[in-house]
VOGU-3710 file (C-alpha; in Angstrom, 3 decimals, decimal comma):
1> xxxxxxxxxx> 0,000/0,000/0,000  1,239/3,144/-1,086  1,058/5,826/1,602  1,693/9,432/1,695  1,678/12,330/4,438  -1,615/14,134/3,944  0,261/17,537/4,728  3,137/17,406/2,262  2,316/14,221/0,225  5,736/12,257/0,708
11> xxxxxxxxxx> 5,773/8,823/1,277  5,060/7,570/4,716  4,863/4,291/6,524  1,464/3,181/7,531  0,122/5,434/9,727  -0,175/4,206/13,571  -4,224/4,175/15,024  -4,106/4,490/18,828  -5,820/6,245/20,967  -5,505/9,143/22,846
21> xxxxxxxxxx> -7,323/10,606/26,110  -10,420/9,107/24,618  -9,650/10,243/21,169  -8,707/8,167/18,493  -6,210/9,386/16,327  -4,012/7,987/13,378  0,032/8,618/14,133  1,984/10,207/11,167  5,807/10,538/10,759  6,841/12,172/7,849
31> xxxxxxxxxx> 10,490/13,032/6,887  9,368/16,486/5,845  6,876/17,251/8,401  7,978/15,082/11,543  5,802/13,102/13,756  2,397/14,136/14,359  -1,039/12,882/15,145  -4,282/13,409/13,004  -7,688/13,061/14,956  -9,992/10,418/13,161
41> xxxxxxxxxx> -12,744/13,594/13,526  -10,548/15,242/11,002  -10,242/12,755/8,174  -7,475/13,033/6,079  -9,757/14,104/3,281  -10,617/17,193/5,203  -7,158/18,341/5,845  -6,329/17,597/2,137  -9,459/20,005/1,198  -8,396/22,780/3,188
51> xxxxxxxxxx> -4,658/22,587/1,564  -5,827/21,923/-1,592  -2,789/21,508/-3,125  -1,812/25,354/-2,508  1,905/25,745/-1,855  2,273/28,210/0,593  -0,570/26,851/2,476  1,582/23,443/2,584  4,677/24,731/3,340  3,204/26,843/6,294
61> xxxxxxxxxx> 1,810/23,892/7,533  4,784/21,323/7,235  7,118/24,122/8,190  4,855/24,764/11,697  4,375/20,760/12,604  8,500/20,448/11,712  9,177/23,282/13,996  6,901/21,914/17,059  8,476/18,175/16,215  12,090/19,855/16,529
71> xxxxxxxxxx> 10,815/21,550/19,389  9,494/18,273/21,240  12,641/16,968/20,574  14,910/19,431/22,164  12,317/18,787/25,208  12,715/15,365/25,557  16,880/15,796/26,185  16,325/17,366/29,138  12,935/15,375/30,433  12,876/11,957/29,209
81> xxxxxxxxxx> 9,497/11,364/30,596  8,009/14,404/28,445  6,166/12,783/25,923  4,695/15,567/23,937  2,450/15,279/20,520  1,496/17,596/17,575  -2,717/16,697/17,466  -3,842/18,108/14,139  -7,210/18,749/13,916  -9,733/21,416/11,644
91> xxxxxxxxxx> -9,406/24,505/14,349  -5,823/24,126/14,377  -4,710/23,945/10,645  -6,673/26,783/9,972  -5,357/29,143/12,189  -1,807/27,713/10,971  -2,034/28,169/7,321  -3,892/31,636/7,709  -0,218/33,129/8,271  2,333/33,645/5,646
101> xxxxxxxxxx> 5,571/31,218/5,034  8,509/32,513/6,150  10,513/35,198/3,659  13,601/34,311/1,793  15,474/35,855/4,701  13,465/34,571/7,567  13,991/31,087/5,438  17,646/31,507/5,952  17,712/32,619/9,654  15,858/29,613/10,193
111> xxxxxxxxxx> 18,613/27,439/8,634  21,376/29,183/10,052  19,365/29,094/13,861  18,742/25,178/12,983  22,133/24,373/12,310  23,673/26,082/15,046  21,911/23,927/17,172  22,976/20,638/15,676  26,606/21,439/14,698  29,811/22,141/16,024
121> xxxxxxxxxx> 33,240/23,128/14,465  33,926/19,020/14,556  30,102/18,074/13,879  28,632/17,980/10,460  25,292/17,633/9,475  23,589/16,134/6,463  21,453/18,250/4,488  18,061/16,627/3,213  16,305/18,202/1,191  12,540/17,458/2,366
131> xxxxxxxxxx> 13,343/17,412/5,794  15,150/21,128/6,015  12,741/22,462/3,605  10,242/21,785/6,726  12,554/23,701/8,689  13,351/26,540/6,779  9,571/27,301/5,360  10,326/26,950/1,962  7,191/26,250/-0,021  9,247/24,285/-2,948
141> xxxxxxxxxx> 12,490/22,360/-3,381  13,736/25,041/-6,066  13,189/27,680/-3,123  14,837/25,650/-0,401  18,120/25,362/-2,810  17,910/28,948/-3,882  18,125/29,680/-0,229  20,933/27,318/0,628  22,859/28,402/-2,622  22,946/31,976/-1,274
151> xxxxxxxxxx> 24,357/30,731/2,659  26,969/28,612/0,844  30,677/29,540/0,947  31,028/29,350/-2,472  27,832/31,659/-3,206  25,427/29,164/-5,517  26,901/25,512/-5,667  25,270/23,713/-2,557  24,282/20,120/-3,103  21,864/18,339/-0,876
161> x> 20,059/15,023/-0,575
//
């Protein structure tokens, strides 16, 4: 079965049903987007219909649940017992994708902020493509690479995954 992430359409394992507090929700995790949960009260369809295949309303989206998921991560260094989840449902993606994706500039602060975290002068880090897209905010692949190519040394030659 061919599955894809309902936010960004990539290619996903089978998504995880469990439930929640009561709630039963099916358990995403994307290499764009991250892990997150979708309430069965918000189909898939649904969330499909609201993005409607709109670019910037994707990107906002993916970019927000990658920038919680990094978030949860950082958490969970310092607490171990923190287990905390992205819950999609109508209310939420709506008041997400009703802001703007980040600027070229705020695209490459966001790279620059991400990778300070994860590096160090002895530390590198692989770039992916659909995974740092996520984090920067950029709404396609072409934009994502424009933005790299402009924060590489050599000022427009950047490779990633």
């Amino acid at each position: 079965m061919d599955n894809k992430c309902p936010v960004c359409n990539m290619h996903v394992a089978e998504p995880k049903c469990h439930d929640h507090r009561g709630n039963e929700m099916h358990r995403y995790s994307c290499p764009r987007c991250g892990d997150y949960n979708i309430e069965t009260d918000f189909e898939e369809l649904e969330l499909t219909h609201i993005l409607n295949s709109d670019n910037k309303k994707i990107a906002t989206l993916s970019h927000w649940i990658r920038t919680e998921h990094e978030s949860n991560m950082k958490e969970q260094i310092y607490d171990r017992f923190f287990q905390k989840t992205i819950t999609l449902d109508q209310e939420l993606v709506e008041n997400v994708i009703k802001t703007s994706p980040p600027s070229l500039v705020q695209q490459a602060n966001n790279f620059v902020l991400w990778l300070g975290d994860k590096t160090s002068p002895s530390k590198e880090e692989l770039v992916e493509g659909n995974e740092h897209q996520a984090i920067t905010g950029s709404k396609t692949p072409e934009e994502f690479h424009f933005v790299l190519s402009h924060l590489s040394d050599d000022g427009g030659s950047c490779q990633t995954l």
